[in-house]
N, C-alpha and C positions, 0 to 999 in steps of 0.2 A: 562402650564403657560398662553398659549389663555384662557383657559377658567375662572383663578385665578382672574384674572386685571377686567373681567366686575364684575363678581360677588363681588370685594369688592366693585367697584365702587359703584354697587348698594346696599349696605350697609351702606356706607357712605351717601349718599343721603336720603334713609330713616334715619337716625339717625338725619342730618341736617332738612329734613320736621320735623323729628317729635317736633323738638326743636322748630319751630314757633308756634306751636298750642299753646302753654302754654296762649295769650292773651285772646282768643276766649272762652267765658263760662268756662270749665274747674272749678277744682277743688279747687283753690284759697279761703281759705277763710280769712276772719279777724282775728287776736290775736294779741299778744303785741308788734310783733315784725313788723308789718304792717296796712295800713290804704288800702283799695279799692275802688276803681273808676269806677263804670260801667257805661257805655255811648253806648243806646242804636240807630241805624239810624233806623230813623222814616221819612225821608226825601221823599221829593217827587221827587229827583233826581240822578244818580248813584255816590257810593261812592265807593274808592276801600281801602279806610284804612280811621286809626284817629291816628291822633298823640295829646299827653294832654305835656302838658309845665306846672310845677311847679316847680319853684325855681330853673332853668335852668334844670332840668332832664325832658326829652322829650321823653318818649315811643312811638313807631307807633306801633298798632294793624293792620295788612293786612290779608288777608289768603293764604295759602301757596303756593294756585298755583296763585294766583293775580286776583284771580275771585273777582267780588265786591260783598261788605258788602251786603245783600238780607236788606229790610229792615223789621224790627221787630226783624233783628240778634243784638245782644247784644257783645261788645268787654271788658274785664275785663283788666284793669289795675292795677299793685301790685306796691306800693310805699313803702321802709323798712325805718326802723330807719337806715341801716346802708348809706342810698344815702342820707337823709337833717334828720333834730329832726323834728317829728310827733309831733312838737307844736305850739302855735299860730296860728295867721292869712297870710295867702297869697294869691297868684293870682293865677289863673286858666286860661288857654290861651288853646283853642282847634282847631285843621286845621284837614281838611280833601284832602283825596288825589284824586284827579279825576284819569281818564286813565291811562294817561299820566304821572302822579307819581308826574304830578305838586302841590304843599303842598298849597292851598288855606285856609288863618284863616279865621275862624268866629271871626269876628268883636267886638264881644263881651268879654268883663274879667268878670270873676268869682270871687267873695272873699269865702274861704274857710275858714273853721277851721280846722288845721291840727290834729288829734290825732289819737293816735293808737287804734287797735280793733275797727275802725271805715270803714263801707262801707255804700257809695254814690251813689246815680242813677240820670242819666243825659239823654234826649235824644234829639237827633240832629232831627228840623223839618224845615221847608221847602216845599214852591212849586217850587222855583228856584232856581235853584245854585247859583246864582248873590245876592239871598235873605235869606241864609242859618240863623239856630238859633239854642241856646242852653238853655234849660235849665232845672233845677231841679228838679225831681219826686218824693222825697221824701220828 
């Protein structure tokens, strides 16, 4: 029975990591039933996640042991038709998380066009934290 308890423990643990990787690169790609948001730190200061805010659904991208974003690391975000309709225009709101987990926005809005089978590149630059910026790559 001692030895039953860690080893699921540690089963569960891997199963819960393995569920956060899904932001980070991965296999995600566009069709009808989703539109993509990649938002690359390009920044010249440490980031340890991104959260993206469109039409109140708010994904954070982190990695799973809370090491920060390296930059030139890319975080994919997946948006379905079944969380808002992948139509028209909206807003784009992006914060990043320092250390501390504290959620700092960038200052900036975004106007999008929503639709499906559509993916986006964005990347986060900066020589200051205090001075952070977003914007569109493609």
């Amino acid at each position: 029975m001692k030895r039953i308890l860690p080893l699921s423990m540690t089963v569960l643990l891997i199963i819960i990591l393995s569920a956060c990787t899904g932001t980070s690169g991965g296999s995600i790609e566009p069709n009808n039933e989703n539109m993509i948001i990649n938002i690359e730190n390009n920044a010249n200061f440490d980031i340890y996640g991104v959260e993206v805010n469109i039409l109140g659904h708010s994904p954070t991208g982190v990695n799973a042991d809370g090491s920060k974003i390296k930059k030139g690391e890319s975080l994919k975000f997946e948006f379905l038709k079944e969380d808002f309709k992948l139509e028209g225009e909206a807003t784009m709101e992006v914060s990043f998380l320092k250390n501390n987990n504290e959620v700092t926005p960038i200052g900036k809005k975004i106007k999008l066009e929503l639709s499906s089978n559509k993916e986006l590149f964005f990347e986060i630059t900066g020589d200051s934290i205090n001075e952070p910026d977003i914007k569109r790559i493609n």
